[in-house]
N, C-alpha and C positions, 0 to 999 in steps of 0.2 A: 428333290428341289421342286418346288412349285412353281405355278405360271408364273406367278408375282414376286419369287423372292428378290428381295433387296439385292444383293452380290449381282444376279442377273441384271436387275435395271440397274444397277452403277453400270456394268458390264455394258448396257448400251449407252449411258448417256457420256462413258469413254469413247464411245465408234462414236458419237457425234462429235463431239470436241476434237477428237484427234485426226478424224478420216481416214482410218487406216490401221488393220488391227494390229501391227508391229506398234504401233506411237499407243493404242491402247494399251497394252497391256506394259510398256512402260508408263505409260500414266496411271497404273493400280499397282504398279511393283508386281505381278504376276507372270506366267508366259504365255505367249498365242499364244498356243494350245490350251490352257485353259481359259482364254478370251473366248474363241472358237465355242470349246465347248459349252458355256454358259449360254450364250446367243442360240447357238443350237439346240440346249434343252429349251430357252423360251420360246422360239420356236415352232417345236414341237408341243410346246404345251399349249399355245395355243391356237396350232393349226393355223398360221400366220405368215408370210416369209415380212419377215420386219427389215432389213438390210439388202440393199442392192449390192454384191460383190465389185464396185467399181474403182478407178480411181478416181478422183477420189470418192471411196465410200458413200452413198446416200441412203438415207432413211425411204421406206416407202410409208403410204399414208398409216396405215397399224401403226409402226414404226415411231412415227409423230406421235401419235395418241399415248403412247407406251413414255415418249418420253418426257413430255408433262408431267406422266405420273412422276418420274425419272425425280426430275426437278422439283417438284414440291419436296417428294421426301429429302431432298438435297437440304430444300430451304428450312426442314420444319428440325434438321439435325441441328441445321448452324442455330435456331433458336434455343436448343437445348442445351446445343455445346455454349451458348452465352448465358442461359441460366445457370447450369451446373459449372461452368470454371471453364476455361480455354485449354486446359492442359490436360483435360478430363477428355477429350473427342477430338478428332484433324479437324482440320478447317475445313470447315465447307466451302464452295462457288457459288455466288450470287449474282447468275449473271442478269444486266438489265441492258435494253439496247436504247439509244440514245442518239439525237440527231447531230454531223458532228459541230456545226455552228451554235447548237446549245451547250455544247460539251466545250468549245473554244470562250464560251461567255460566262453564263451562271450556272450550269450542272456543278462545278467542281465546289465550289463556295458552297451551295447546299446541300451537298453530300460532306463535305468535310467533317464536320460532327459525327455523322453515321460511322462515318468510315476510321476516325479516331475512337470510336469505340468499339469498331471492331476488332480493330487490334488489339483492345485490352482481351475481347468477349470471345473471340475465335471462331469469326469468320470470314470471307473474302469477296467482296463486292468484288465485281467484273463489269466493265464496261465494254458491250458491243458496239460499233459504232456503224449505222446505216442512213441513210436519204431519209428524211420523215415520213416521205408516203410508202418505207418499204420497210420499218420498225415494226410496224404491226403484225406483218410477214412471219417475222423470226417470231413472236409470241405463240402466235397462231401451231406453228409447226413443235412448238414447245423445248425452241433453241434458246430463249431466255424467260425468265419468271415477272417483267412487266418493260413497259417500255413508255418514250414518250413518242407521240403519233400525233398525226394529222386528223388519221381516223376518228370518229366522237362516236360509234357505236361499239360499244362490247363484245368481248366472244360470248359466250355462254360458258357461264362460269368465272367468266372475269367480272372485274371493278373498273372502272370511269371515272374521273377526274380532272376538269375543265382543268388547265394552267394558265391561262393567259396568249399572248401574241404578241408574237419575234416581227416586228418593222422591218423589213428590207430596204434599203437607199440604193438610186447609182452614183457610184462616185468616179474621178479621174483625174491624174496627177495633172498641176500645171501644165506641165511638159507635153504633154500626151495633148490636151487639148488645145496647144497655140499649136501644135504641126500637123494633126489631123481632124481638128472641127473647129478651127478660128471661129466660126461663125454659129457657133453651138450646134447639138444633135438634134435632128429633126428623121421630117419621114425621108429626107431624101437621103442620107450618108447612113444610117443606123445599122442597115444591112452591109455594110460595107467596111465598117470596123471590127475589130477585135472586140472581141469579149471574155472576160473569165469567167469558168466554170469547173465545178469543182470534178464531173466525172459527166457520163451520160445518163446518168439518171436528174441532173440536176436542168432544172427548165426555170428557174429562179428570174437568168435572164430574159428568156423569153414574155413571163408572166410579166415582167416589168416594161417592155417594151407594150405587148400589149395595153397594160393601163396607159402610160404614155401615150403612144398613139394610135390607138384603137387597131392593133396587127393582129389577127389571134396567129398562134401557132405561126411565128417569125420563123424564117431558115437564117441563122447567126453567124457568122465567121467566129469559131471557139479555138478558145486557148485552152485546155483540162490542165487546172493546178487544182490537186487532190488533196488540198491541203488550206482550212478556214484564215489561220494565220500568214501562210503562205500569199494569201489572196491578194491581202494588205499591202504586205510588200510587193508581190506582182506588181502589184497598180500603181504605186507608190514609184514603179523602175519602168512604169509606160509603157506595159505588155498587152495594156487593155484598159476599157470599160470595165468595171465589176459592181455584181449588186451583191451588197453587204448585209448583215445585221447592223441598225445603228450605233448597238454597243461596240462592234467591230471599229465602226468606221468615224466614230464621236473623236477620238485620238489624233486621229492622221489629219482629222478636219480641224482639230482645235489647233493643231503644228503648221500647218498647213501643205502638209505632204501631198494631203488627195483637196480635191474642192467638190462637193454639191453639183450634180447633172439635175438637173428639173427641179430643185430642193421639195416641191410642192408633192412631188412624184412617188410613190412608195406601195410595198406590197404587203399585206401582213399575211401571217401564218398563225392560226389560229392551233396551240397543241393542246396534247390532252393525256392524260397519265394511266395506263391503263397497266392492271397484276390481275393477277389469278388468284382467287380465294383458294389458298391451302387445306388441303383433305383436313380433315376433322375441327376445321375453326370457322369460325365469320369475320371476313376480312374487314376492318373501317374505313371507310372513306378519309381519306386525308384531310381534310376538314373538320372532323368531324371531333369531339373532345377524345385525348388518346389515355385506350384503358391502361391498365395496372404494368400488366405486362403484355405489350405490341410483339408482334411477329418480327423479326427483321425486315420482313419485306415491305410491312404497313411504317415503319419507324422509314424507310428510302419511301415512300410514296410521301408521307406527313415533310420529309424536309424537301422533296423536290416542289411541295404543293407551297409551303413558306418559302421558298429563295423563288419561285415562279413570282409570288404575291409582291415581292419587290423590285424583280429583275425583268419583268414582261407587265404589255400592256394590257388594261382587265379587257377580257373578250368583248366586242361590239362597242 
């Protein structure tokens, strides 16, 4: 076996997917012991330790690098397997990480075609779902093959792709504001109310407070609801303040479940589409006129890059 055989790199990009080499080697239909062993010949072939023994299992930096490789060759079978016939080759993983209030808005609408011919073609889009400013993360480490980010510079070796900008609103149910800001949010009560958010990675609130009234880096009284959809309702049942996407929040304001905090008020997030050109090809820009035969990965940037063009604001 060589440093690079394929068997081996499936072999790791199962320890990353699974965390654990008992759920590997159910996820190749094989046994540990030959999970073990293939990781072990890599290895040794090249003078590497790629896997930290822990729970759950991590990659060390080699490790990463190994499994980008991992994941191209992932991506460039599922193109195969949709050239030559879906029952000709398994399905491949296509995993792409994704921010999750774009993934609550227009992700799914412009993947929807992708994704209905995947199931003819025989492969399997995967959505990760992470914070925007920590998508790029998971690329980087070569836990999925593109993402959409905040980030606007490229790895090396990757492709870049302006999308547009997600508006953030704050919004608040009726209810919510005749018993705790009769008098509307200002600098004096803002710290002193509730807020939703969706985890600790998310400062959506804060950034908005800031523009409001010029706080940077506010300490917030938070409610974490992990959940874009979830949000709506929270707010909608007077659990908080929330600052939404206005595709979110355009519904609840049209019913009049939530109403406009500041209406003037708002934050935008500027993203941006970023893959990895696949060994042996030249990736296109999503814009860009698409050739004969696209890569799967170039056909998920070309429609994230069309449903951005009419579901986000053009950048600046």
């Amino acid at each position: 076996m060589n440093a690079f055989d394929p068997a081996a790199l499936e072999c790791l990009a199962a320890l990353a997917d699974a965390g654990s080499f008992e759920r590997a080697a159910q996820q190749l239909a094989i046994t540990q012991s030959a999970v073990s062993q293939r990781l072990r010949t890599l290895e040794t072939g090249l003078g590497r330790l790629l896997v930290v023994r822990s729970r759950p299992l991590r990659l060390t930096e080699p490790g990463k690098v190994l499994l980008r490789y991992a994941r191209q060759m992932q991506a460039m079978r599922a193109d195969l397997a949709r050239e030559l016939g879906a029952g000709l080759l398994q399905v491949e993983r296509l995993p792409i990480a994704v921010n999750a209030d774009s993934l609550a808005t227009w992700v799914l609408p412009a993947l929807d075609p992708v994704v209905r011919d995947g199931q003819r073609a025989g492969y399997g889009l995967e959505l990760v779902v992470d914070d925007q400013d920590f998508t790029h993360q998971s690329l980087r480490e070569g836990a999925v093959l593109g993402c959409v980010s905040t980030v606007a510079e490229p790895l090396r070796g990757c492709s870049v792709t302006s999308l547009g900008c997600m508006r953030y609103v704050a919004v608040a149910s009726p209810d919510f504001s005749s018993q705790f800001m009769p008098q509307g949010l200002d600098r004096s009560n803002f710290a002193r109310l509730p807020w939703l958010v969706f985890n600790r990675k998310d400062d959506m609130a804060s950034a908005w407070v800031e523009q409001a009234f010029g706080v940077a880096e506010a300490r917030l009284v938070e409610r974490h609801v992990p959940s874009t959809e979830a949000h709506a309702r929270a707010a909608a049942m007077a659990w908080g303040l929330a600052v939404m996407p206005e595709q979110m929040a355009a519904p609840c304001l049209a019913n009049g479940s939530l109403q406009a905090v500041h209406a003037g008020v708002y934050v935008e997030v500027r993203l941006h589409w970023h893959q990895w050109r696949l060994l042996g090809t030249e990736a296109t820009p999503p814009d860009a006129a698409p050739p004969l035969r696209a890569s799967a990965l170039d056909r998920i940037g070309r429609a994230l890059a069309e449903g951005a063009r009419t579901a986000l604001r053009p950048p600046g």
